[in-house]
C-alpha positions in Angstrom: 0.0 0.0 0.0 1.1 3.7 -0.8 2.8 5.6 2.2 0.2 8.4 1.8 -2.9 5.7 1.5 -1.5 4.6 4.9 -1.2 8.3 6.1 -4.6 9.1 4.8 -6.4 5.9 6.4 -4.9 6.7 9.6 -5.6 10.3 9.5 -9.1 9.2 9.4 -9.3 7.1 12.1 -9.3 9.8 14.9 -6.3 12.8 16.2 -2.7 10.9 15.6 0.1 12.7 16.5 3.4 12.8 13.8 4.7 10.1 15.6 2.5 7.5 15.3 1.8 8.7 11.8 5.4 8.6 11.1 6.0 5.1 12.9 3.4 3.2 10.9 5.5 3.2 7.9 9.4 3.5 9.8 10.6 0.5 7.5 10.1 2.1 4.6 12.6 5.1 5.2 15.6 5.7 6.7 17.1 9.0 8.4 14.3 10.4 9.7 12.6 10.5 13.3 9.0 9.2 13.4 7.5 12.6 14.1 9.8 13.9 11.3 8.4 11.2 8.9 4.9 11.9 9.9 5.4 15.8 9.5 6.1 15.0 6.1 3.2 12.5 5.4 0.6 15.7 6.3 2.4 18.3 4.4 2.6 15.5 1.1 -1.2 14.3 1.9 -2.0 18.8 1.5 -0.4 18.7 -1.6 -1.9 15.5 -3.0 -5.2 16.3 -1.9 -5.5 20.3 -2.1 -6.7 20.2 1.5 -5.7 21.2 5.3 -3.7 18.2 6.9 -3.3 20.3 10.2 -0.9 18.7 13.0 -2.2 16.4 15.9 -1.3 17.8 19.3 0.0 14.8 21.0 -1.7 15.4 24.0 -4.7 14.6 21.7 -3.4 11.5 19.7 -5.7 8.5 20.9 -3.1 6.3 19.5 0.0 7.1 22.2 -2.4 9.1 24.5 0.2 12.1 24.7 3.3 9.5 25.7 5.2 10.7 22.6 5.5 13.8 24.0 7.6 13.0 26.8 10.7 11.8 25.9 12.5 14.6 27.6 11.1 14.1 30.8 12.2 10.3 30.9 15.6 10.7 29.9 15.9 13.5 32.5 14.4 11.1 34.9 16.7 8.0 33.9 20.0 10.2 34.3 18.6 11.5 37.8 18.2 7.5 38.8 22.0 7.1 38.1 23.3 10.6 38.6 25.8 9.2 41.4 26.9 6.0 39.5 30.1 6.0 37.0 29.3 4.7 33.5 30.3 4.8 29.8 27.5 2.7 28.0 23.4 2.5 28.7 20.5 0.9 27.1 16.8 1.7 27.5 13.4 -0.4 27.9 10.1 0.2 27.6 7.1 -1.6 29.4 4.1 -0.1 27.4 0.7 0.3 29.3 -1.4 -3.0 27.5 -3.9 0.0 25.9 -1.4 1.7 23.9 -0.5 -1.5 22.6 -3.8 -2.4 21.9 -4.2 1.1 20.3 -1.3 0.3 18.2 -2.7 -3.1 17.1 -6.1 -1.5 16.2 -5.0 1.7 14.0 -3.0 -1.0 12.0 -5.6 -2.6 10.9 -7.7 -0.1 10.3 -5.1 1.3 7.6 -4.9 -2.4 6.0 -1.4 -3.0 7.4 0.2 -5.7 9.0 0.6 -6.2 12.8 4.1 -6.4 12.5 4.7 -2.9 9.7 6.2 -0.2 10.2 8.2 0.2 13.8 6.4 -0.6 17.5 5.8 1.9 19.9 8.3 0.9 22.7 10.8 0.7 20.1 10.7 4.6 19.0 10.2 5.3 23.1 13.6 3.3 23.8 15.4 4.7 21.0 14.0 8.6 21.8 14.5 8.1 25.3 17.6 6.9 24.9 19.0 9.7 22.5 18.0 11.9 24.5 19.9 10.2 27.7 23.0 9.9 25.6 23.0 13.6 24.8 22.1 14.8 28.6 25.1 12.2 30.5 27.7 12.2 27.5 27.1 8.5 27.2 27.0 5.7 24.7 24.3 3.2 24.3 25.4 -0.5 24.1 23.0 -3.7 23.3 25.7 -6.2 24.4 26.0 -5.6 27.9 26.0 -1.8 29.1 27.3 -0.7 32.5 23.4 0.6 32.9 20.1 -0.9 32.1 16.9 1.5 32.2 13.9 -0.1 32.5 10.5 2.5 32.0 7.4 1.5 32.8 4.9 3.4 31.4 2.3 2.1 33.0 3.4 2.2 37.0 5.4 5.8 36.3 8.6 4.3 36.8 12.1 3.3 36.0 14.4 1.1 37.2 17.9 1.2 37.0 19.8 -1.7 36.7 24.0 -1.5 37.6 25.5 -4.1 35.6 28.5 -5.9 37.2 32.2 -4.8 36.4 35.2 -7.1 36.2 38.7 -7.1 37.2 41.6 -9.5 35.8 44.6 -10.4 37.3 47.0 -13.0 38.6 47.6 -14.0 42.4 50.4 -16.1 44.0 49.7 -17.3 47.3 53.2 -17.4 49.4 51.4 -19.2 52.9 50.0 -22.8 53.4 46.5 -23.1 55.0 44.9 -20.3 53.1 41.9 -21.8 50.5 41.0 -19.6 47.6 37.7 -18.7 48.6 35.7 -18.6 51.7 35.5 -22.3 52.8 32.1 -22.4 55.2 32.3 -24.7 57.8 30.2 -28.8 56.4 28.9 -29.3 60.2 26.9 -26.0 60.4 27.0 -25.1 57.3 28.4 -21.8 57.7 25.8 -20.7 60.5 28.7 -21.1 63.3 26.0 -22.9 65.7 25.0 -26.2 66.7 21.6 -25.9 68.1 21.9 -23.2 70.8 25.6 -23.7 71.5 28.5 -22.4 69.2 30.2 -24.9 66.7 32.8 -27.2 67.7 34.1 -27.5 64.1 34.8 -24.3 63.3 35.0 -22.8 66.8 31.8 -20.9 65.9 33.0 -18.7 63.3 31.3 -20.8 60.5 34.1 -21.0 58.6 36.8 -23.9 58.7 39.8 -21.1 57.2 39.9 -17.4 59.0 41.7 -16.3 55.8 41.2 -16.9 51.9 42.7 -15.4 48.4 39.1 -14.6 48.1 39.2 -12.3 51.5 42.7 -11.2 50.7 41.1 -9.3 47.4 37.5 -9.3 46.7 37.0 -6.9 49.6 39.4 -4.5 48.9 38.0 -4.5 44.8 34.6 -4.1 46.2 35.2 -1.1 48.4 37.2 1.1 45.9 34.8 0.1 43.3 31.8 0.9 45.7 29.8 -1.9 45.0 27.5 -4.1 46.8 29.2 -6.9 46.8 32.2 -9.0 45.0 32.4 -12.7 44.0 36.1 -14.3 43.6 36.1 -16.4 40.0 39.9 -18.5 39.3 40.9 -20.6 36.8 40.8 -23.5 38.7 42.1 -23.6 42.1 45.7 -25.3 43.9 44.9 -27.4 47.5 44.6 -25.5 50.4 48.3 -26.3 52.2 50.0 -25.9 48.7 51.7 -22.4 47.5 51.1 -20.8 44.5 54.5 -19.1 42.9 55.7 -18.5 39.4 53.9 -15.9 37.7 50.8 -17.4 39.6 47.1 -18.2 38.9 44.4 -15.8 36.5 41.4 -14.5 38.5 38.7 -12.4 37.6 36.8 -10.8 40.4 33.5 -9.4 39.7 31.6 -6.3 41.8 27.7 -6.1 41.4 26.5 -2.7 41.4 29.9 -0.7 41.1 29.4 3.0 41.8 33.0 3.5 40.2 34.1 2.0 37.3 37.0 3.8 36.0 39.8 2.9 39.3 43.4 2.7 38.8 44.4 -0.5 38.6 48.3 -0.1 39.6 46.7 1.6 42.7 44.4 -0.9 43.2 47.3 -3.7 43.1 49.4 -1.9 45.6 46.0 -1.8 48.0 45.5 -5.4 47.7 49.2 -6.5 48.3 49.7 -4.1 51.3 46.2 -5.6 52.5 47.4 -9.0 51.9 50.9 -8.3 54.1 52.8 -11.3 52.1 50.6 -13.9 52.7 48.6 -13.1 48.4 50.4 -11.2 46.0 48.3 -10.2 42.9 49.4 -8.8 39.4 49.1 -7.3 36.3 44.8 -5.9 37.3 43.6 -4.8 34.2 39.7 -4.1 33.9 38.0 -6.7 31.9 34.6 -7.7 30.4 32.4 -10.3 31.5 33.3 -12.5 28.9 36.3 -12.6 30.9 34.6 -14.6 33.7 33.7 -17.7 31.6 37.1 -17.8 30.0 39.1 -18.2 33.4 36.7 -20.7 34.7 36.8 -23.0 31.9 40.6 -22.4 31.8 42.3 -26.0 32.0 45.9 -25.6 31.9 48.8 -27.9 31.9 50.5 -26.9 35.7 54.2 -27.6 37.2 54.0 -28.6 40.7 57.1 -29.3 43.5 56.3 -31.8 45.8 58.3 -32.7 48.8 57.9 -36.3 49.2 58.3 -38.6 52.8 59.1 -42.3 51.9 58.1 -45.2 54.6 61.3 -47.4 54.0 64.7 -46.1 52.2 64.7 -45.6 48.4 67.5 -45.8 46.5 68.2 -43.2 43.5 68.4 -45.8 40.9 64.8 -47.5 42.1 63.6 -44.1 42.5 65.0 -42.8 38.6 63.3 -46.0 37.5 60.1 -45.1 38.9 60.2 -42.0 37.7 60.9 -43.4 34.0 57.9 -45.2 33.8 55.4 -42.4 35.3 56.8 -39.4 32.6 54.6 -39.5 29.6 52.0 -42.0 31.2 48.2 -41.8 31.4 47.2 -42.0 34.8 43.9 -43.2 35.4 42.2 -41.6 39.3 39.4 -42.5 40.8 38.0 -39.5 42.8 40.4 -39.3 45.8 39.2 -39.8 49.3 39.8 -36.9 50.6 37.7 -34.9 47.9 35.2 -38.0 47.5 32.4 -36.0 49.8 32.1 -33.2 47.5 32.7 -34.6 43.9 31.4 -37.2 41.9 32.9 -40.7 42.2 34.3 -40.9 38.7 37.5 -42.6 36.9 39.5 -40.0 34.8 42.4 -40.3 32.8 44.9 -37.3 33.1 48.5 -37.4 31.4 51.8 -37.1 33.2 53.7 -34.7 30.8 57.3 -34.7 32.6 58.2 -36.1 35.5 61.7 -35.6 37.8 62.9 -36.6 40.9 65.9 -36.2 43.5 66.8 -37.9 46.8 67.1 -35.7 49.3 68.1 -38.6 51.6 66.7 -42.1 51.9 63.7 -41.4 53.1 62.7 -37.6 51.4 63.0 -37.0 47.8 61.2 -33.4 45.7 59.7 -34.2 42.7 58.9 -31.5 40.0 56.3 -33.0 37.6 54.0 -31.1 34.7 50.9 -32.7 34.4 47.4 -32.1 32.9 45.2 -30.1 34.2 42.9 -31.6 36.5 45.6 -34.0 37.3 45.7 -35.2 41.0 49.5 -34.6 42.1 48.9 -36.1 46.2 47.6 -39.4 44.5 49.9 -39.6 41.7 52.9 -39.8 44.6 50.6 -41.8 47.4 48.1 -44.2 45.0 45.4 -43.4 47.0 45.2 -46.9 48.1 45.6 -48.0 44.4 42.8 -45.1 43.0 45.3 -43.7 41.3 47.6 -45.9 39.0 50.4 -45.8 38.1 51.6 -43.8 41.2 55.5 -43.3 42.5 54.3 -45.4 45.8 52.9 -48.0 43.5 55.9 -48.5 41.6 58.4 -48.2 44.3 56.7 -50.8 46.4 57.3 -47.9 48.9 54.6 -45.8 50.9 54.8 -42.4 49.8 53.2 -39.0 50.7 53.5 -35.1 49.9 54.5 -33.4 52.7 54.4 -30.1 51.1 53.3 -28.9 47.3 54.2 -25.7 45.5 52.5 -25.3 42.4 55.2 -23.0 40.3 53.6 -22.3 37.2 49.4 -22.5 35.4 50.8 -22.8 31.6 49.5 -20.7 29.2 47.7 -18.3 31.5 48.9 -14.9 29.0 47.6 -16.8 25.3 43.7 -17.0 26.2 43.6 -14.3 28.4 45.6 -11.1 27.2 43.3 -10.0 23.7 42.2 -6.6 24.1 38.8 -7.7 23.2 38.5 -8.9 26.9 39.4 -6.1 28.7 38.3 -2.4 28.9 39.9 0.7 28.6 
């Protein structure tokens, strides 16, 4: 049908403002605004028919019911909702009352068009709205994941302002035994710190079976700079609570919901977590990152080098222990779940890969053993067997009981490759 047939129809159909003249054909040209676009349609239906085509106050359009004409007044409100809050990008919604849309659905077919011509009326308000928002907080709008989400509800008179999460990237090194990576709450009370009426006798009644964590050492100190309501600790993967973590160490990504501050110095934010920490965490290289960034570390399943000091139940010789040693680099070791994690994993068999393998006698009865294994792979039960879960082991093959009496991990391979691509971080 002919743009000014459409225009015509509708013009008959009651007061419609330019707007919803303008929207009902959107898709068939580009550049201008719907009320510019309907503007036109009146002074070209004039022309055409040699006849007044007067303008439609919007206050009197019984399509929109006046809404069209306050666009100002909902940006100004959406940038008074977040006037405290730091943020580069936005995007707007609109929750239309159910009579405009029915308005909508009825002047279409009145003109002969399809439900789905021309452009909906929440569309034009989110798009309006959200120019108009840009303009007034020197802003950008984003439909991947802006730091702010308006929601307008026509209907209720309100909008809601949702803070997206930020994220920040770096790598920690954890230089004391005994400290988990994130808050580990205590399996008796489950975190509650009581037992009936009486404090725990687990956890001493603090509901937690660690007073420290990597997690507590940063997440915190993110949180308050960035100013949000809370922060959640994400690694890629995680080292046993009594082992170190050296090298260049292990890539985190800490996320803060509802960050007042999003643009932080991030060399100044290191030197606050490190002096917070007082030696026992050490983070690097912070840079500010997208959420993409989350997903990527915890799927992250890297090849790892790991010390272990090893205690020997009878005397090994170096020539038995080289042997041993021989036949573990390069194998396949197949682990069922490990006893001491069997109460909070499933019972499964998995086959993990022994890259390299080395070993030295420190005397008969100690030896450290550097190996590089697959990720995932389980280094206490690859020296002990588990009681045979775990074959081949260095205990199985010495005929000697064997246990770690203290594990460094000194390197999480190929942390840099996934990780460092300017597409996951922000400036």
């Amino acid at each position: 049908m002919d743009v000014l047939d459409v225009a015509a129809r509708a013009t008959e159909t009651g007061p419609v403002c330019d707007a919803c003249l303008g929207r009902l054909v959107a898709d068939r040209s580009f550049g201008l605004s719907n009320a510019e676009r309907g503007s036109a349609l009146r002074v070209s239906l004039a022309l055409r028919d040699d006849e007044d085509h007067d303008p439609v106050d919007v206050a009197d359009c019984w399509v929109c019911e006046g809404r069209c004409a306050e666009f100002d007044e909902w940006a100004e409100r959406a940038a008074e909702a977040v006037e405290d809050v730091e943020f580069a990008t936005y995007n707007v919604g609109t929750r239309p009352p159910p009579l405009i849309e029915e308005n909508e659905a009825l002047l279409r077919a009145d003109v002969g068009l399809d439900e789905d011509a021309g452009e909906p009326f929440n569309s034009e308000f989110n798009r309006e709205v959200g120019k108009r928002f840009g303009r007034l907080t020197d802003t950008e709008v984003s439909f991947d994941r802006p730091d702010v989400q308006f929601t307008i509800d026509l209907a209720d008179d309100e909008v809601d302002a949702k803070v997206n999460s930020t994220f920040v990237y770096g790598r920690y090194r954890k230089l004391e035994r005994d400290i988990p990576q994130t808050e580990w709450p205590c399996r008796e009370c489950k975190g509650s710190g009581r037992q009936g009426a009486d404090p725990c006798d687990h956890c001493g009644g603090s509901g937690y079976l660690y007073d420290d964590s990597v997690e507590e050492y940063t997440a915190p100190v993110v949180e308050d700079v960035m100013d949000g309501t809370e922060a959640t600790f994400h690694g890629a993967g995680r080292e046993d609570v009594d082992a170190l973590m050296l090298g260049t160490g292990r890539p985190f990504v800490i996320e803060v919901e509802e960050p007042r501050r999003r643009r932080v110095d991030t060399d100044r934010l290191q030197s606050d977590i490190n002096a917070f920490a007082d030696g026992a965490v050490e983070v690097e290289g912070l840079r500010l990152a997208t959420y993409e960034m989350v997903e990527r570390v915890k799927e992250h399943d890297a090849a790892k080098r790991y010390r272990a000091q090893v205690a020997f139940d009878a005397d090994v010789g170096a020539d038995a222990l080289a042997d041993a040693v021989e036949e573990l680099e390069g194998a396949t070791v197949e682990q069922y779940t490990p006893n001491r994690v069997d109460h909070r994993r499933a019972s499964i068999t998995r086959e993990r890969d022994a890259y390299e393998v080395t070993a030295e006698l420190d005397d008969p009865r100690h030896a450290t053993v550097e190996i590089r294994g697959e990720g995932g792979l389980y280094i206490k039960e690859l020296i002990s067997s588990d009681e045979g879960r775990t074959e081949p082991s260095l205990a199985g093959l010495l005929g000697v009981g064997a246990e770690v009496t203290a594990l460094d991990v000194l390197a999480v391979e190929g942390e840099d490759e996934p990780f460092e691509r300017d597409e996951f971080f922000r400036e």
